[in-house]
Residue, then its C-alpha position, 0 to 999 in steps of 0.5 A: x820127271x821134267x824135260x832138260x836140255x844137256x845142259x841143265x841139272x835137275x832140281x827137285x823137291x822131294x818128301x823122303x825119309x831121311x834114313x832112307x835116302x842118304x846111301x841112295x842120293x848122298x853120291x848122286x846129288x847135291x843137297x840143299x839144307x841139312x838132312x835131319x834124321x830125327x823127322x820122320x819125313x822130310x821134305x828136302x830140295x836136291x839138284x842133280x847133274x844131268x851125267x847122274x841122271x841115271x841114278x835119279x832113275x835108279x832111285x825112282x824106280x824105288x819111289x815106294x821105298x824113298x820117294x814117293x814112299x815117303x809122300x805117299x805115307x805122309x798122304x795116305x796113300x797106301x791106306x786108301x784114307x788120310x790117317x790124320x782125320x782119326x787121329x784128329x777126332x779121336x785125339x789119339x797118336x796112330x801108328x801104320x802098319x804098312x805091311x797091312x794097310x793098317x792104321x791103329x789107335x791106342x788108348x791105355x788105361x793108366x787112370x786106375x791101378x789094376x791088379x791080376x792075381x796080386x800083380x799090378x799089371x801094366x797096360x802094355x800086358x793087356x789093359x790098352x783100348x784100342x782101334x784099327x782102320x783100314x780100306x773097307x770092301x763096301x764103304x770108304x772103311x773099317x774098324x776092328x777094335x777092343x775096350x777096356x773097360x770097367x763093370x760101370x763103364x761098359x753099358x755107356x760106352x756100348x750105348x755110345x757105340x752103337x748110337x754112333x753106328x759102331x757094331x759091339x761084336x763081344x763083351x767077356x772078361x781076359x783075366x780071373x782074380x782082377x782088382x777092380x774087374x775089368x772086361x773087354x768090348x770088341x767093336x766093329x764096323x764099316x762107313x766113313x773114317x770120320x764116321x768111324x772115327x767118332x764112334x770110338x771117340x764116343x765110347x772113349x769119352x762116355x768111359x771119360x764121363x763115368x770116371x770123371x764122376x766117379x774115380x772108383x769104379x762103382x760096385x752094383x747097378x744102382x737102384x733100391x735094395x731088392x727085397x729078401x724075399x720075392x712076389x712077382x704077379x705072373x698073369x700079367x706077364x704072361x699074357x704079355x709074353x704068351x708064354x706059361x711061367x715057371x715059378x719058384x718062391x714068388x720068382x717067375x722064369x720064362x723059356x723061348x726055346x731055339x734049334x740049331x744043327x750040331x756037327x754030327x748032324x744032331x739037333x740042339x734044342x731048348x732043353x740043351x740049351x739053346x734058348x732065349x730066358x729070363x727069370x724076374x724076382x723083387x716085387x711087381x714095382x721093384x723087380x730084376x730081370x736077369x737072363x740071356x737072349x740066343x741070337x743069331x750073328x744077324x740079330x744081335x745089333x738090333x737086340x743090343x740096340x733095343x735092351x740099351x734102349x729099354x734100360x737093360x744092362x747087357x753084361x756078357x755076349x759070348x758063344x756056348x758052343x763050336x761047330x752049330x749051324x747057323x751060328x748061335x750067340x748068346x747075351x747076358x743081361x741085368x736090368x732093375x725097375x718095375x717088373x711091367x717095364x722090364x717085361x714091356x722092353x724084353x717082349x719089344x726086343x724079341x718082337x725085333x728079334x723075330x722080324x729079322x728075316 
């Protein structure tokens, strides 16, 4: 606050919410200019009588509410980053959270109808996207966030996040008897808000590209019919995997067995369900490979990565059981092409998979 002699009054600029200041100041001060209380926060000019200095003590000992409050909130102070910069990039209005430090983002899905067991839903009854930032503990921030998204937007938008440095923590469905089916991709991470912020405006904007070329939502993967009846030659495979195949009607299935320890101290093992499978059906050229990769917290980044990187479909990751140590999780996957390079890009991720220490 500055020096005056007896003299001289006070004049000073603040950045105050309006609601806020009238009770506090409105006796104490003269204001100069209208006090809008439509602004949010307003920066206004007051001067003050040196008999009343009292009171503009008085009212900077409650700064954080009034006065520096209100240019701290408009700084960003609290939050540690300026909130403005995700707003900016990701073309989404935020709303803070001050009691927590929080700053989130919305994005509802208003561009198709849904219906939930018969009943158009609103997007405020659980069909909103969203991201939540705030200071992190080993970078400059992080984000915590939720995806709504349809069966043909997920693998785009996942690609997108985890191109752009975003971690994809779950994929599951919210609701049964949904028209079109909508599922929900949790992300996470830390770096800078910038960084952050990109990484959601990607996995936006590649859910953006996929609607605008297509309205409706698609109803399958894509690719040549399968053939009704399936003939996958097994030696080759095999030997890639150096694993013997179980084999039914032309289909082969692979089993890579893991362990974990039960709360009762029990040992959870292959055949209880703790493995990594994956069974291949169609023809040698024009095959599915379908299963599920049990993974530790750890490795499940570097496995996303490395199915999306090969052309595989990843369309579940999810838990199967409480209480294991370590913590197990488990990806569900689809992909369609040749039976060699569906056996090449599987063979490659478990190959990552393993040299995670």
């Amino acid at each position: 606050m500055q020096s005056v002699n007896a003299d001289e009054t006070v004049l000073e600029n603040f950045v105050v919410r309006p609601t806020e200041l009238r009770e506090s100041l409105e006796d104490a001060v003269e204001v100069h200019g209208k006090i809008d209380n439509g602004c949010d926060r307003c920066s206004i000019e007051v001067t003050m009588p040196l008999e009343n200095l009292h009171h503009l003590r008085t009212i900077a000992l409650l700064s954080a509410a009034v006065f520096l409050g209100g240019a701290a909130a408009l700084s960003g102070a609290e939050l540690g980053f300026d909130p403005t910069v995700i707003e900016t990039i990701t073309g989404l209005k935020g709303t803070r959270f001050d009691a927590e430090a929080v700053f989130k983002v919305t994005s509802p899905r208003k561009d198709l109808p849904v219906t939930v067991d018969g009943w158009k839903m609103p997007p405020f009854a659980g069909l909103t996207s969203w991201a939540a930032f705030r200071a992190g503990g080993t970078a400059d921030a992080m984000v915590m966030g939720d995806l709504v998204l349809f069966e043909d937007e997920v693998n785009p938008a996942m690609s997108a996040a985890l191109e752009h440095g975003l971690a994809v923590t779950a994929l599951h469905n919210h609701f049964f008897f949904d028209q079109p089916k909508v599922y929900f991709m949790h992300i996470g991470g830390e770096g800078t808000v910038a960084g952050l912020a990109g990484g959601v405006k990607a996995a936006l904007d590649a859910v953006t590209k996929i609607r605008s070329a297509r309205p409706e939502p698609a109803r399958q993967f894509g690719g040549s019919p399968l053939p009704a009846e399936s003939n996958i030659t097994a030696g080759p495979i095999e030997t890639l995997f150096e694993a013997k195949a179980q084999q039914n009607t032309g289909m082969l299935k692979f089993v890579f067995g893991r362990e974990v320890t039960m709360e009762c101290g029990c040992a959870a093992t292959k055949e209880l369900g703790v493995n990594t499978w994956a069974v291949f059906a169609g023809t040698d050229d024009n095959a599915v490979v379908d299963g599920d990769f049990a993974v530790l917290e750890r490795e499940l980044q570097a496995v996303l990565k490395s199915l999306r990187a090969a052309g595989i479909n990843v369309v579940a990751i999810h838990h199967h059981m409480t209480g294991e140590t370590p913590r197990m999780l488990f990806l569900h996957y689809w992909g369609r092409g040749s039976a060699a390079s569906l056996a090449e890009g599987l063979q490659k991720t478990r190959a990552i998979q393993a040299a995670i220490k």
